[in-house]
C-alpha atoms as a printed R data frame, in Angstrom:
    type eleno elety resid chain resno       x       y       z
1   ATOM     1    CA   UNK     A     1 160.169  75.162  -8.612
2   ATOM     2    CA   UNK     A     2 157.225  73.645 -10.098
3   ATOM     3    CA   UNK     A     3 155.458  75.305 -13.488
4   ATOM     4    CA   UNK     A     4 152.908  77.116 -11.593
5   ATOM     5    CA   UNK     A     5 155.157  78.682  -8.900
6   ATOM     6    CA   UNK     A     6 157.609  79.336 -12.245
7   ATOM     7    CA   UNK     A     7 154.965  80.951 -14.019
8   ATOM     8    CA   UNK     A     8 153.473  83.557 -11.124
9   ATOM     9    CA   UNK     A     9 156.908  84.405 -10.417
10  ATOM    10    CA   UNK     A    10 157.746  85.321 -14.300
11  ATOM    11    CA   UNK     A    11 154.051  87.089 -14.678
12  ATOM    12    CA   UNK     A    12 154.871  89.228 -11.299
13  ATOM    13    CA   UNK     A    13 157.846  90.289 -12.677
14  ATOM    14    CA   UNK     A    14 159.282  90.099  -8.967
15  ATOM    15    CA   UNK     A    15 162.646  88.339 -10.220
16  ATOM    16    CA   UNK     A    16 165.501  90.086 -10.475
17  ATOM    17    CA   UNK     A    17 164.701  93.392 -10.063
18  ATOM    18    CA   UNK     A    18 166.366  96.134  -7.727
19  ATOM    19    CA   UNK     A    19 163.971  96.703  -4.729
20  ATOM    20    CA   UNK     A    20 162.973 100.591  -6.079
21  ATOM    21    CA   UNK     A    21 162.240  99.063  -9.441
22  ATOM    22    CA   UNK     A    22 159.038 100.362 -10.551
23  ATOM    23    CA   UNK     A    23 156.237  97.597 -10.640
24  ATOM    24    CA   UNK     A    24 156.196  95.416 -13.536
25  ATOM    25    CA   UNK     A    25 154.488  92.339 -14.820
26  ATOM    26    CA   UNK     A    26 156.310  90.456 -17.522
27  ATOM    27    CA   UNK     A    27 156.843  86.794 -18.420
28  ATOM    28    CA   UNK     A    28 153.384  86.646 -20.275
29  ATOM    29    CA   UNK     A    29 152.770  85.595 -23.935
30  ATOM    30    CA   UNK     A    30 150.000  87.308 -25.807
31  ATOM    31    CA   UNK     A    31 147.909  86.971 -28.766
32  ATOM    32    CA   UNK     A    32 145.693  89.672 -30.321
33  ATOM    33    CA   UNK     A    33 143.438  88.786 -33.290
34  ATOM    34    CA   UNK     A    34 142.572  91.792 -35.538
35  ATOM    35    CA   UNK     A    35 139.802  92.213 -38.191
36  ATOM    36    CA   UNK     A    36 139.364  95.100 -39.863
37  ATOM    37    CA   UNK     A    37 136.282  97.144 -37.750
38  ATOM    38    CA   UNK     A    38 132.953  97.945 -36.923
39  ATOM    39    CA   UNK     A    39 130.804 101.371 -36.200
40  ATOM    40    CA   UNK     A    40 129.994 101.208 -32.648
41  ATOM    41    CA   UNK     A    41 126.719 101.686 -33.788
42  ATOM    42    CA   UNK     A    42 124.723 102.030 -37.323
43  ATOM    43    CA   UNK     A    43 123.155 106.106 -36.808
44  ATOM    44    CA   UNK     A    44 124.434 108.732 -38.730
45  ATOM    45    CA   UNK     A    45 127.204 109.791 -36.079
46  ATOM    46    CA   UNK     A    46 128.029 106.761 -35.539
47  ATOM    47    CA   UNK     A    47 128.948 105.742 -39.283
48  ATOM    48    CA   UNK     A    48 130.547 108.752 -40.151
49  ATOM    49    CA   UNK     A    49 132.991 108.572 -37.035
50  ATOM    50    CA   UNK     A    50 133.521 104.677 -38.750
51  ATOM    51    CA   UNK     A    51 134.251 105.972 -42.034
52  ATOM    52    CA   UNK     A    52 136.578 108.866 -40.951
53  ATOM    53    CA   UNK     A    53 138.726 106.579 -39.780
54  ATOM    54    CA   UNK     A    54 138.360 104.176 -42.509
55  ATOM    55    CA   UNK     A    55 138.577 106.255 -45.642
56  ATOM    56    CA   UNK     A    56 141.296 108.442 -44.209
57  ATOM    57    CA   UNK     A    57 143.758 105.646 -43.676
58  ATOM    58    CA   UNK     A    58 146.536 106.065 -46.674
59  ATOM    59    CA   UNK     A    59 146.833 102.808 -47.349
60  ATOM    60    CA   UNK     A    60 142.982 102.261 -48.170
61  ATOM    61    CA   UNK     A    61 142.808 104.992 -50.512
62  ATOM    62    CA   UNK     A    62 145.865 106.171 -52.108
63  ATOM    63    CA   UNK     A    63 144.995 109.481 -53.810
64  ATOM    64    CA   UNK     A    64 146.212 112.885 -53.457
65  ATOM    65    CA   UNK     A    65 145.628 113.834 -49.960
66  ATOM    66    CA   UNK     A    66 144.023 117.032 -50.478
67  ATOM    67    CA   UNK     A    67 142.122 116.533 -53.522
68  ATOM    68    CA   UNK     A    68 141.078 113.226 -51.136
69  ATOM    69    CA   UNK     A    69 140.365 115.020 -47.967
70  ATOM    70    CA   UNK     A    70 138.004 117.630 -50.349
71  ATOM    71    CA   UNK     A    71 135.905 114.574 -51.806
72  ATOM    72    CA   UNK     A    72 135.785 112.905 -48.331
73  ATOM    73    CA   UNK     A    73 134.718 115.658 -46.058
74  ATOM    74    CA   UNK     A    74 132.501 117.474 -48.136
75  ATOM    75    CA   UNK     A    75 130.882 114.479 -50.435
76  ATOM    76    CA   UNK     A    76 131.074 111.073 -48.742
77  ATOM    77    CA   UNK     A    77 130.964 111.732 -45.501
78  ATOM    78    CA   UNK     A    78 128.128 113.692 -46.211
79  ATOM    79    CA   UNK     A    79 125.594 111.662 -47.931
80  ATOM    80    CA   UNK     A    80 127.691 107.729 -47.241
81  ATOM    81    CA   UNK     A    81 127.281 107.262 -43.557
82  ATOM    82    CA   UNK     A    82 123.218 107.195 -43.604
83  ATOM    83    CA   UNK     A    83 123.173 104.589 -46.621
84  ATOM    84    CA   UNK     A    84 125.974 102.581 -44.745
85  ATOM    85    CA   UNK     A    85 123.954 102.788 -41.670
86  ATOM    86    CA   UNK     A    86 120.809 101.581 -43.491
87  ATOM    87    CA   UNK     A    87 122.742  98.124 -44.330
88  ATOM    88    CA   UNK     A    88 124.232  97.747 -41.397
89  ATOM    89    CA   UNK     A    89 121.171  97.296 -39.842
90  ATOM    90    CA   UNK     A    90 119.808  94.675 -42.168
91  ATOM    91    CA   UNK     A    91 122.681  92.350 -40.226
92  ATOM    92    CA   UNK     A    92 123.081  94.303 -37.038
93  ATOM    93    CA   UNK     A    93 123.211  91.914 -33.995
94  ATOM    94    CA   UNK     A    94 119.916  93.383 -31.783
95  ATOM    95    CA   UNK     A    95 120.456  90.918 -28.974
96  ATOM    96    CA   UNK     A    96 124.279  92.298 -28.194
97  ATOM    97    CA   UNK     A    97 123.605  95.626 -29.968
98  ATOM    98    CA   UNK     A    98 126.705  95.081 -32.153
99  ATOM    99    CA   UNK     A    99 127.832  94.356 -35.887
100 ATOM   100    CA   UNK     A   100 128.190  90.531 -36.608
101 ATOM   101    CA   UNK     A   101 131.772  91.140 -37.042
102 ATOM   102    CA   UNK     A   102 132.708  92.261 -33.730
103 ATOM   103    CA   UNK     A   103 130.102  89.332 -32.008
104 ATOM   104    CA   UNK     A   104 131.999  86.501 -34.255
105 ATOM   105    CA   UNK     A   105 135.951  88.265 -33.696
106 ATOM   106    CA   UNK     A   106 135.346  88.122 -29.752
107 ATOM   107    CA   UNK     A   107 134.062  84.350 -29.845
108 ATOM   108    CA   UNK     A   108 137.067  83.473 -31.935
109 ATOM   109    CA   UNK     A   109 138.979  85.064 -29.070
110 ATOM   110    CA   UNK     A   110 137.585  83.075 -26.716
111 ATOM   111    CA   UNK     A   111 137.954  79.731 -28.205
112 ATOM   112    CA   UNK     A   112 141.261  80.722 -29.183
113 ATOM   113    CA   UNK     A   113 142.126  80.828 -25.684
114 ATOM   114    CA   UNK     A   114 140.259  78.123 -24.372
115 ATOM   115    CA   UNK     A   115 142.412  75.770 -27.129
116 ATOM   116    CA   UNK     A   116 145.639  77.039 -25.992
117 ATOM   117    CA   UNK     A   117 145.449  77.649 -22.194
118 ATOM   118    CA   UNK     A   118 146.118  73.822 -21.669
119 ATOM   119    CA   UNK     A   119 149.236  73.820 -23.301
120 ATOM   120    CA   UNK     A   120 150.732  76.728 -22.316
121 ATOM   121    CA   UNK     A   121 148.587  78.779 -19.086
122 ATOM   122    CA   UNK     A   122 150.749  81.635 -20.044
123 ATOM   123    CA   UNK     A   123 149.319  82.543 -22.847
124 ATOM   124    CA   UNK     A   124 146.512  85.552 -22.921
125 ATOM   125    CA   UNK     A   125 144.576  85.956 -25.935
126 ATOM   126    CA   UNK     A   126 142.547  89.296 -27.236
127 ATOM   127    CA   UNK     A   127 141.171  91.145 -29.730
128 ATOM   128    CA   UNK     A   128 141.034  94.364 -31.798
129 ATOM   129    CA   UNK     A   129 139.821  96.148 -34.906
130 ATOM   130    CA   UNK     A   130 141.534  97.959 -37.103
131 ATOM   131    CA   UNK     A   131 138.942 101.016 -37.247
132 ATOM   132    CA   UNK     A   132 136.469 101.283 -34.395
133 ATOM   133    CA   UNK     A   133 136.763  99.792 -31.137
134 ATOM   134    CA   UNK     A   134 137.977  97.991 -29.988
135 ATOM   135    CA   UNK     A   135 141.483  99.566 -30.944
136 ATOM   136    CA   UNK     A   136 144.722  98.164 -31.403
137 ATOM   137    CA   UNK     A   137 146.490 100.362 -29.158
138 ATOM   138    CA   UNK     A   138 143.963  99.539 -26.255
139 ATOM   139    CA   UNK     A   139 144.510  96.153 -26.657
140 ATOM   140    CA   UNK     A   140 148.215  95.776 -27.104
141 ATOM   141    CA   UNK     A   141 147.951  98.445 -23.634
142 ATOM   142    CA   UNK     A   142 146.112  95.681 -21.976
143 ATOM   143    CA   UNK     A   143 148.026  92.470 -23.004
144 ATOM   144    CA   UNK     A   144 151.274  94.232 -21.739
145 ATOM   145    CA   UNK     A   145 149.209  95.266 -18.588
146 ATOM   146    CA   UNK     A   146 148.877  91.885 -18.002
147 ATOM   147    CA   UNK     A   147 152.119  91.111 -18.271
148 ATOM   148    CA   UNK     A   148 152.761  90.220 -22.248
149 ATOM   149    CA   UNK     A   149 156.437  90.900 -22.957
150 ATOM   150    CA   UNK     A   150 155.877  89.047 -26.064
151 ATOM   151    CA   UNK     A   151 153.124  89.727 -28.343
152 ATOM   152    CA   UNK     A   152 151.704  87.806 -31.638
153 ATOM   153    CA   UNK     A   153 149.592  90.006 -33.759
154 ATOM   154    CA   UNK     A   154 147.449  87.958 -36.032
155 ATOM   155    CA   UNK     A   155 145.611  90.146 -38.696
156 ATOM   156    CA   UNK     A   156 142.638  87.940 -40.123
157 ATOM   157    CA   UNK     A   157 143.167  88.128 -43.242
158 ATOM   158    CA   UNK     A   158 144.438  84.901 -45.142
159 ATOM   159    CA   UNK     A   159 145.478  86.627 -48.268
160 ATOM   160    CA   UNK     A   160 147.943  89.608 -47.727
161 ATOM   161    CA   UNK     A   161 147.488  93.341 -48.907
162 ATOM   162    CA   UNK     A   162 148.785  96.665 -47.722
163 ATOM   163    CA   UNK     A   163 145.343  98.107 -47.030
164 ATOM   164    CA   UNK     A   164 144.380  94.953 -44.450
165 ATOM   165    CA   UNK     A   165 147.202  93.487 -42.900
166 ATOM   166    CA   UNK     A   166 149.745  96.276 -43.425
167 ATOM   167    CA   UNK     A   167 147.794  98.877 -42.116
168 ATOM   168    CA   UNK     A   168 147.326  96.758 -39.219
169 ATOM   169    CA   UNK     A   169 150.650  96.848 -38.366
170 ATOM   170    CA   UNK     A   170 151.033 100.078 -39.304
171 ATOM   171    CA   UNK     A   171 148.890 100.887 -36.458
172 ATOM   172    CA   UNK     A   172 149.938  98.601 -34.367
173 ATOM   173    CA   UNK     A   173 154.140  99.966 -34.905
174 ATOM   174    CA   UNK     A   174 152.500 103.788 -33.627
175 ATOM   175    CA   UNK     A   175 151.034 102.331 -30.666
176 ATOM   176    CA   UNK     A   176 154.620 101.125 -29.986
177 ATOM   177    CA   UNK     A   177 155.980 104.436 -30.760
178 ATOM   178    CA   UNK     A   178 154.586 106.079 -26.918
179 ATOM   179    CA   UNK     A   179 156.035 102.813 -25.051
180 ATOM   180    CA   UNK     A   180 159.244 102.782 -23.148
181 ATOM   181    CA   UNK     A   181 159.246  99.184 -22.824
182 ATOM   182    CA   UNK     A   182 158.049  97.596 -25.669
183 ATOM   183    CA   UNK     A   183 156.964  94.151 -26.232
184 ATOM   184    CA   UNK     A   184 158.997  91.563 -28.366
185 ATOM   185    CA   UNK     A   185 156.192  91.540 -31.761
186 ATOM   186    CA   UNK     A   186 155.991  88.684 -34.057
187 ATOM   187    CA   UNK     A   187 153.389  89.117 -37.270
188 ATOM   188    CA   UNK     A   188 151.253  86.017 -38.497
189 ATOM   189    CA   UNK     A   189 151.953  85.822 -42.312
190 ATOM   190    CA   UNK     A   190 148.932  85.467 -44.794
191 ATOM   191    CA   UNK     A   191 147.610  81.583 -45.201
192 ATOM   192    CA   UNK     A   192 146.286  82.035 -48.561
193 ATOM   193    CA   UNK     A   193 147.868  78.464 -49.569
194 ATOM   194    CA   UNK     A   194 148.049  77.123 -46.378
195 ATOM   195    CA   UNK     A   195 146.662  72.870 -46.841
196 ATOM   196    CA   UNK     A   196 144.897  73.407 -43.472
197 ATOM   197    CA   UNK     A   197 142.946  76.506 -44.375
198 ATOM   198    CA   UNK     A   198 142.359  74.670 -48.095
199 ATOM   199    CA   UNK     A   199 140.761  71.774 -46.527
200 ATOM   200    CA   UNK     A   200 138.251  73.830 -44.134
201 ATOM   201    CA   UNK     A   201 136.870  76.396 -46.607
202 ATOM   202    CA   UNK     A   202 136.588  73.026 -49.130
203 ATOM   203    CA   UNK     A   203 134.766  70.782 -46.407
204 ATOM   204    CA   UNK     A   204 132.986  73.411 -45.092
205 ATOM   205    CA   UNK     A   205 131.586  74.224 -49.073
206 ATOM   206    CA   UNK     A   206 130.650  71.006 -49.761
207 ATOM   207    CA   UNK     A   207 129.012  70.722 -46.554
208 ATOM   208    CA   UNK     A   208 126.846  73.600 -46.804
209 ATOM   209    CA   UNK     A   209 126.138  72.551 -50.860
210 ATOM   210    CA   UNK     A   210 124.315  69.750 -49.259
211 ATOM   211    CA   UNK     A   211 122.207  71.058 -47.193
212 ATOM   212    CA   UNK     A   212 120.717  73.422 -50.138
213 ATOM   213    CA   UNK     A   213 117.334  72.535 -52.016
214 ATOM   214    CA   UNK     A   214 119.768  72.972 -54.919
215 ATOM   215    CA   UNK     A   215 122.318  72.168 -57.027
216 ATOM   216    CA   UNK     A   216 124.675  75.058 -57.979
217 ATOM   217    CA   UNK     A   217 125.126  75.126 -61.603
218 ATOM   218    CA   UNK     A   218 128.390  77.503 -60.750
219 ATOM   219    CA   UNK     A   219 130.087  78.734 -57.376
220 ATOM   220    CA   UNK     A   220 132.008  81.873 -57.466
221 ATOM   221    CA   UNK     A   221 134.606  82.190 -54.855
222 ATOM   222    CA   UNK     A   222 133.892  86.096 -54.078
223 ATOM   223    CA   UNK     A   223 137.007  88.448 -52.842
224 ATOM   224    CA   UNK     A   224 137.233  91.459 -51.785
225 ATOM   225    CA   UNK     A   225 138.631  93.566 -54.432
226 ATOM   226    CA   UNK     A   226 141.315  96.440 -54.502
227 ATOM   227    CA   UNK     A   227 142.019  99.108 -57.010
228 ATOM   228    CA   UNK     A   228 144.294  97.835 -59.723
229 ATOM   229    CA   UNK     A   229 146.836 100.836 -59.245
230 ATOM   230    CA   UNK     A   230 147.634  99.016 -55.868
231 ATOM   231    CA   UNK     A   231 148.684  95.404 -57.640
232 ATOM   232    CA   UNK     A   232 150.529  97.105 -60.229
233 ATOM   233    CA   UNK     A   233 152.501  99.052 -57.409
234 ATOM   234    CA   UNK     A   234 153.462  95.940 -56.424
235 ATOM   235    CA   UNK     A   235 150.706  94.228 -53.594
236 ATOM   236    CA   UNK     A   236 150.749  90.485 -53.784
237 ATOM   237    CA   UNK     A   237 147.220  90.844 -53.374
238 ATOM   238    CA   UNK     A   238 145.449  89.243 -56.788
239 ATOM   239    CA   UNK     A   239 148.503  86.540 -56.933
240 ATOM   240    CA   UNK     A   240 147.373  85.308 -53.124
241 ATOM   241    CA   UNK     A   241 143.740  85.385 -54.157
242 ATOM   242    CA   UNK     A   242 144.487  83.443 -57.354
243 ATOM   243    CA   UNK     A   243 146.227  80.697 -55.487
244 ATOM   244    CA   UNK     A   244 143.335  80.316 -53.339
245 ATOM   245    CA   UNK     A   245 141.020  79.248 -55.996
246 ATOM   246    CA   UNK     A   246 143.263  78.033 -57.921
247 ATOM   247    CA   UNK     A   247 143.555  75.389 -55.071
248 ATOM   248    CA   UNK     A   248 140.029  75.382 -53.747
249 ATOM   249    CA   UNK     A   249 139.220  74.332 -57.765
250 ATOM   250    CA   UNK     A   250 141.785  71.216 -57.540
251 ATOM   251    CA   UNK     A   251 140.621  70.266 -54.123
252 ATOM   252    CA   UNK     A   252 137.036  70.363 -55.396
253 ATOM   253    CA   UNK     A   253 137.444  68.580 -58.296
254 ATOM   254    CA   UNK     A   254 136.372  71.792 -60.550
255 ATOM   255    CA   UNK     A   255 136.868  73.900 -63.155
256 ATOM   256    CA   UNK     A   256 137.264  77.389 -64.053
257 ATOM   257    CA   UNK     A   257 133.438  77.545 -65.565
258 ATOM   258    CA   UNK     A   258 131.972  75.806 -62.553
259 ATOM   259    CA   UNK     A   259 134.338  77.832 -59.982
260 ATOM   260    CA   UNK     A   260 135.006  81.197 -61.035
261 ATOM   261    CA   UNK     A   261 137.129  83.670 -59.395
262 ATOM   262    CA   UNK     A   262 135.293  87.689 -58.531
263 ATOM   263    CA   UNK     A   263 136.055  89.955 -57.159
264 ATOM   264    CA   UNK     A   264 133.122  92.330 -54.794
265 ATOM   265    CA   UNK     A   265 132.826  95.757 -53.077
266 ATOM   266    CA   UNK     A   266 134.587  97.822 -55.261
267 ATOM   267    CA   UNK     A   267 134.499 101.698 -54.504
268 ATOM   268    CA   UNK     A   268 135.026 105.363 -56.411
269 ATOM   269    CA   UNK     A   269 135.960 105.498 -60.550
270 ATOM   270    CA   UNK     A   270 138.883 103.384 -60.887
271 ATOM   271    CA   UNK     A   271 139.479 100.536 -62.188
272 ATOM   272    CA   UNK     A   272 139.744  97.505 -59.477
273 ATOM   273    CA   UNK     A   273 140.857  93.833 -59.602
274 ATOM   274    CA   UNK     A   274 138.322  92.192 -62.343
275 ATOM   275    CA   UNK     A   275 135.708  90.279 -62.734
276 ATOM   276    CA   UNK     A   276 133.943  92.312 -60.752
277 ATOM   277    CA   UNK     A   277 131.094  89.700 -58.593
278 ATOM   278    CA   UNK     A   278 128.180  91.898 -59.423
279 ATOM   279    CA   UNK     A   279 128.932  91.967 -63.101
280 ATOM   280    CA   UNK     A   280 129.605  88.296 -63.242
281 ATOM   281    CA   UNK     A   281 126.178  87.497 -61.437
282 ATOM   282    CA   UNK     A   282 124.172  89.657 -63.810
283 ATOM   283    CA   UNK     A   283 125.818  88.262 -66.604
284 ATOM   284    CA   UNK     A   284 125.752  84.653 -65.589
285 ATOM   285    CA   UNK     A   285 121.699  84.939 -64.653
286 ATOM   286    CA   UNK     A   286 121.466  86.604 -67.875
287 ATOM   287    CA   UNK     A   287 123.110  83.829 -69.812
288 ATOM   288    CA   UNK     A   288 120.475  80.969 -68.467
289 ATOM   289    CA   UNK     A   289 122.008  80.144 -64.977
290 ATOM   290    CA   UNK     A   290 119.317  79.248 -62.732
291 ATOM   291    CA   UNK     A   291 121.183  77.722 -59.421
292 ATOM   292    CA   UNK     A   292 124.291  79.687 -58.199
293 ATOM   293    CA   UNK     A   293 126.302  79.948 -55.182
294 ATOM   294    CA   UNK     A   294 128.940  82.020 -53.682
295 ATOM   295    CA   UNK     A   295 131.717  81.746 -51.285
296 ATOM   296    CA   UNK     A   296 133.788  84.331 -49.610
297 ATOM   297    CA   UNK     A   297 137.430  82.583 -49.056
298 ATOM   298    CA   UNK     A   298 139.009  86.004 -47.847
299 ATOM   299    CA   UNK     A   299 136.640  86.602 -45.097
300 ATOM   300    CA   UNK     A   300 137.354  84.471 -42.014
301 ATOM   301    CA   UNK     A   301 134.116  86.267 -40.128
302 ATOM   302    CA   UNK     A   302 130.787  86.994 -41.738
303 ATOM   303    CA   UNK     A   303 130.276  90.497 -42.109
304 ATOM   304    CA   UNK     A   304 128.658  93.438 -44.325
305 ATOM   305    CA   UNK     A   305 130.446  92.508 -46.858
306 ATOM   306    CA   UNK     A   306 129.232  89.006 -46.759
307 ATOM   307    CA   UNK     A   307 125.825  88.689 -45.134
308 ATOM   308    CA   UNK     A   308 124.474  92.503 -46.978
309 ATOM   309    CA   UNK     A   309 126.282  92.427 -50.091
310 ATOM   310    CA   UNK     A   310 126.610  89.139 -51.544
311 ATOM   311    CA   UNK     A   311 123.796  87.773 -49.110
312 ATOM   312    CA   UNK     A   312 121.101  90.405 -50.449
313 ATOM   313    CA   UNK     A   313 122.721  92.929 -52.792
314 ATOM   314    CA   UNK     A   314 123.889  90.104 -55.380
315 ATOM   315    CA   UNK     A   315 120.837  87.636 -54.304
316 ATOM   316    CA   UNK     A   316 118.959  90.361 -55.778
317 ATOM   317    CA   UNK     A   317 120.965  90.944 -58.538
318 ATOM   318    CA   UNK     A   318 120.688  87.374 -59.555
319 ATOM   319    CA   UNK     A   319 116.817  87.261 -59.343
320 ATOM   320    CA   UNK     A   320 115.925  90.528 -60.936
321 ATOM   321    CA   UNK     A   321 118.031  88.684 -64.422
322 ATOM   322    CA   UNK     A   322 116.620  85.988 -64.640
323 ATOM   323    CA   UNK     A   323 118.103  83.318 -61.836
324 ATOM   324    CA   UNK     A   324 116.307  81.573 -59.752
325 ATOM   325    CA   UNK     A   325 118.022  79.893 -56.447
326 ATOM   326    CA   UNK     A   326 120.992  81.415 -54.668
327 ATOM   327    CA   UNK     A   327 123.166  80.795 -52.186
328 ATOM   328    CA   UNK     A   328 125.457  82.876 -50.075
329 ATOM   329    CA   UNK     A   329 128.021  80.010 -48.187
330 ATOM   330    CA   UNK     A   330 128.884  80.979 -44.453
331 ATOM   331    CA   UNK     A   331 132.165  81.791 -43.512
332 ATOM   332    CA   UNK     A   332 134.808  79.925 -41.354
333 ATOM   333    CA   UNK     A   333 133.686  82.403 -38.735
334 ATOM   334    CA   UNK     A   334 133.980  80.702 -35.085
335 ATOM   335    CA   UNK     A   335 132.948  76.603 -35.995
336 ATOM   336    CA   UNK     A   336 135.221  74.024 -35.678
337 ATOM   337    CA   UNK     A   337 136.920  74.338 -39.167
338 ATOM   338    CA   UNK     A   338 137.183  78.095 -38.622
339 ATOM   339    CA   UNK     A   339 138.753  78.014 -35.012
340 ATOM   340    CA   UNK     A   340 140.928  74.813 -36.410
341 ATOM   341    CA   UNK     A   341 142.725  77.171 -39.283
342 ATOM   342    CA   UNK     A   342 143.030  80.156 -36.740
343 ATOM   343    CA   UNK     A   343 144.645  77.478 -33.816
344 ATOM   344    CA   UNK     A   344 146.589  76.464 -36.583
345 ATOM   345    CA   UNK     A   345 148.426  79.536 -37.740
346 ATOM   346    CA   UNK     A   346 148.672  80.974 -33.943
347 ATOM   347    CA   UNK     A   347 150.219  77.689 -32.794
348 ATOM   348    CA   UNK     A   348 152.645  77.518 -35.917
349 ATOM   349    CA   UNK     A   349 153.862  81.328 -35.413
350 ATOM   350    CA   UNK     A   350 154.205  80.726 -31.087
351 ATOM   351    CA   UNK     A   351 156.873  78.290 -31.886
352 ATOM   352    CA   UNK     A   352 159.747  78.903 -29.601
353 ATOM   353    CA   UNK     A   353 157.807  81.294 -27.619
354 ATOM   354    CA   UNK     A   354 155.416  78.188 -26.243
């Protein structure tokens, strides 16, 4: 039998099986990328149903569920969903009427799954978001649909924490919860370290460095914080984060005063993950530095976070003390260095499987 025949017969699912079997394709490999999500749209509605779903996920926002649920439903969701709607559409993709996010995430899809098809044809690759659409358990319906008795879930995030890649598989494990026959899951791990990922974000800095009017006096490699409850509970978190500049500084040749770790977007009273980016761009305009640039290591996709906060928000912030020329790097997002760390980890983690 030759691979082609092999393979329809394994995706029917027509070996093997008694004749009153119900109808079943197997014998399919899948692989669904998942970032963290998108409003389907940037009106009020539209935001609030985003940030429902966001803010009420336990392992974004660990506080006392009722005293939570109070602040949430009758403050935030109140007065947050028009301002987040607002800078949404600063970025918000007219042409396909959708976030950047969800327009980069489906191209990295694609790519993904025009790399791999000619080494193994039984391999289907998708996509999902964490909140919004579209969801996890929609996706992982389809794959096995299709035939996916094995499924790789690949949360894009190269540095691990519970409120991004666990929560993915959090949601993920209930979709498995309704399903009599479930599919064999693997998990990517983080690839905060990984040389492969190192080398892209480093060649694709330098790169962009030298195609600015500019030279940066200082880069900061911008993260996305988290509270600093969450670390000291035990998330690996800051550690992964640290490693990543730590190496992006050695593989650059820099510093800690010309490449500075921050942390961005934090959210509520507590304290998070210091120093905070905004603080550290104030104070470093304030202190004479004219030129500076920042990079987003954690972020394999640009997104609000990225092209409104640190694009604008801190561009602004910069300017209005004193700086003159800044920079806000690109992510990985679908170019050749992004899809080459993404090909990467999927091909590593299909071992065995392909």
């Amino acid at each position: 039998m030759n691979e082609a025949s092999s393979l329809s017969s394994a995706a029917t699912g027509s070996t093997q099986r008694p004749a009153d079997h119900p109808p079943a394709l197997s014998g399919r490999i899948g692989v669904l990328l998942v970032n963290l999500g998108t409003p389907d749209a940037t009106d009020y509605w539209s935001m609030r149903r985003y940030l429902a779903e966001f803010l009420s996920d336990r392992r974004v926002i660990e506080e006392n569920p009722i005293k939570w649920w109070l602040i949430l439903n009758l403050i935030i969701l109140s007065v947050r969903p028009a301002r987040k709607g607002r800078d949404y559409d600063k970025i918000w993709n007219r042409e396909l009427n959708e976030s950047p996010l969800k327009t980069i995430t489906r191209s990295q899809a694609g790519k993904l799954a025009a790399t791999l098809a000619p080494i193994n044809p039984a391999v289907i690759v998708d996509w999902a978001m964490r909140y919004g659409n579209p969801s996890i358990a929609s996706r992982l319906a389809a794959l096995q649909e299709q035939g996916c008795d094995r499924i790789l879930i690949v949360p894009l995030y190269p540095q691990y924490a519970a409120a991004t890649s666990a929560t993915v598989c959090d949601k993920a494990f209930d979709a498995l919860k309704a399903l009599r026959w479930q599919p064999t899951i693997r998990v990517a791990p983080p690839w905060f370290d990984d040389p492969v990922y190192i080398d892209a974000v480093a060649n694709e800095l330098q790169a962009s460095l030298r195609k600015l009017p500019f030279q940066p006096e200082v880069i900061l490699a911008s993260f996305h914080g988290v509270p600093k409850d969450y670390v000291l509970k035990g998330d690996p978190y800051q550690q992964h984060c640290i490693a990543t500049a730590r190496l992006l500084r050695e593989r650059l040749g820099l510093d800690e005063q010309k490449f500075m770790l921050t942390f961005q977007s934090r959210f509520g009273t507590a304290e998070w993950l210091t120093p905070y980016t905004d603080e550290t761009v104030k104070g470093l305009a304030q202190r004479g530095v004219k030129n500076l640039a920042v990079v987003t290591p954690g972020f394999v996709a640009d997104c609000l976070e990225t092209l409104e906060e640190i694009a604008v928000e801190n561009a602004e912030i910069f300017r209005h003390n004193g700086g003159v020329n800044f920079a806000a790097i690109p992510c990985l997002n679908d170019g050749g260095a992004g899809m080459a760390v993404i090909a990467h980890v999927v091909r590593r983690e299909l071992q065995g499987w392909i």
